[in-house]
N, C-alpha and C positions, 0 to 999 in steps of 0.2 A: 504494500500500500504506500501510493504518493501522500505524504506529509505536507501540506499549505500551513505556514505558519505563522505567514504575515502580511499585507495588504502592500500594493507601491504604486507608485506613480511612476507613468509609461507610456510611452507615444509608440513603443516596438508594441508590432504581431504578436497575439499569444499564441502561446503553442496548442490550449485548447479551450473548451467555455463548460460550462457547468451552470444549467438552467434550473433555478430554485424559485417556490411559494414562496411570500412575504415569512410566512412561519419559519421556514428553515432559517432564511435571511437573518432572522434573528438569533438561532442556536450559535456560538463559539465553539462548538468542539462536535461533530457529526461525520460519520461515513457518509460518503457521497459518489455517485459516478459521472464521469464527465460527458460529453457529446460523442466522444471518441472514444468511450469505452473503458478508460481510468481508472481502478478504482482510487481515489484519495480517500484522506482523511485531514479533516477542517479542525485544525489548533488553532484558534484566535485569543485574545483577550477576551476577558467577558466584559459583557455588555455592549459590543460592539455589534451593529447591527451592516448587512450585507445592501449596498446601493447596488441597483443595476448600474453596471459600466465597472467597477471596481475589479481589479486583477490582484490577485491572490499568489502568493509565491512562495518558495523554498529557500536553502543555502544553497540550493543547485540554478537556482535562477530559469526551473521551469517554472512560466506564468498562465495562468487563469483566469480570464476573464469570465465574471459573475453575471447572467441575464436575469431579468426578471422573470419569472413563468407567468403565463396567464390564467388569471385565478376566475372564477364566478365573482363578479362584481355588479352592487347595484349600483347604477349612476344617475343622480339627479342633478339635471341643469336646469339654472333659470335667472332672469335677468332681473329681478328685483334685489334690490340689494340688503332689501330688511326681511323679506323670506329669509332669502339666502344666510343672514346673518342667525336668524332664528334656527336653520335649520344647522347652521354649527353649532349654535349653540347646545342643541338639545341633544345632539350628536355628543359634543363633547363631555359633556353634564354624564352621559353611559360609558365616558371613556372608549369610544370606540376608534380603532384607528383608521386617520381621514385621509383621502387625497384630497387637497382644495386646488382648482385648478379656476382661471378665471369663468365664473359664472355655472361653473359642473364641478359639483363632489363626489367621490367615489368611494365604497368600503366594499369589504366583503360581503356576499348576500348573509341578510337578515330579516326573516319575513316579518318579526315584529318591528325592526325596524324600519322597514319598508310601509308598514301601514302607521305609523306614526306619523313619517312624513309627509303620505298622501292626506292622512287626519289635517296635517298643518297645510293644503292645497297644493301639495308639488306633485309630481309626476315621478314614478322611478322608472326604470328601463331596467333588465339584464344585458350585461352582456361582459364577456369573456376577454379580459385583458389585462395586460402588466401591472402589479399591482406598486406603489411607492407613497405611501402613505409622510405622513408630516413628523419628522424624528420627534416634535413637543420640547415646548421648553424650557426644560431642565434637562436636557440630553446631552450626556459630557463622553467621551470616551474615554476616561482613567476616570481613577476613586484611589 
């Protein structure tokens, strides 16, 4: 098993990628297999959480580029901006983790959450894509 046990900054090709959920994203230490068939294993810090684009590497200096997977997401857009603001708010008030992007929020499907929203007049859609939620903040990488 290939060993990744630290993150870099990199403008070189990786030599392969490794497509993970927002949940893995989060794990510091997991077995995992790459796109090529790899098996690794992910040593990170804790509490450092997986950006898509971020490359992962060795003392041998094979690199890893990190994709998002695409996850079941609900996404609600809308162009008022006091909805909008209500519906982070009540979003965040359940600690759920958000994408805020201009005018469209995204989380993972939640049907109760999904009709709370529609309760406050929004619309949600499904649909199936990368997820990259808001780090929040208080989000540090060391302790």
């Amino acid at each position: 098993m290939l060993k990744l046990t630290e993150t870099t900054q990199t403008s070189e090709s990786p030599d392969d990628t490794l497509t993970l959920p927002f949940e893995a994203r989060q794990k510091s230490r997991q077995p995992a297999t790459t796109q090529g068939g790899i098996q690794v294993g992910v040593f990170l810090p804790r509490g450092q959480t997986l950006k898509h684009g971020a490359v992962l590497t060795n003392g041998q200096g094979f690199k890893v580029r990190v994709n998002a997977a695409p996850e079941p997401l609900s996404v609600v857009k809308c162009a008022d901006p006091l909805l909008f603001a209500r519906a982070c708010y009540h979003l965040g008030n359940r600690h759920v983790a958000l994408q805020i992007l201009p005018g469209e929020l995204r989380f993972l499907t939640d049907h109760v959450l999904d009709q709370m929203l529609v309760g406050l007049g929004l619309t949600v859609e499904h649909q199936t894509l990368p997820f990259e939620p808001e780090a929040g903040a208080y989000h540090s990488h060391g302790h």
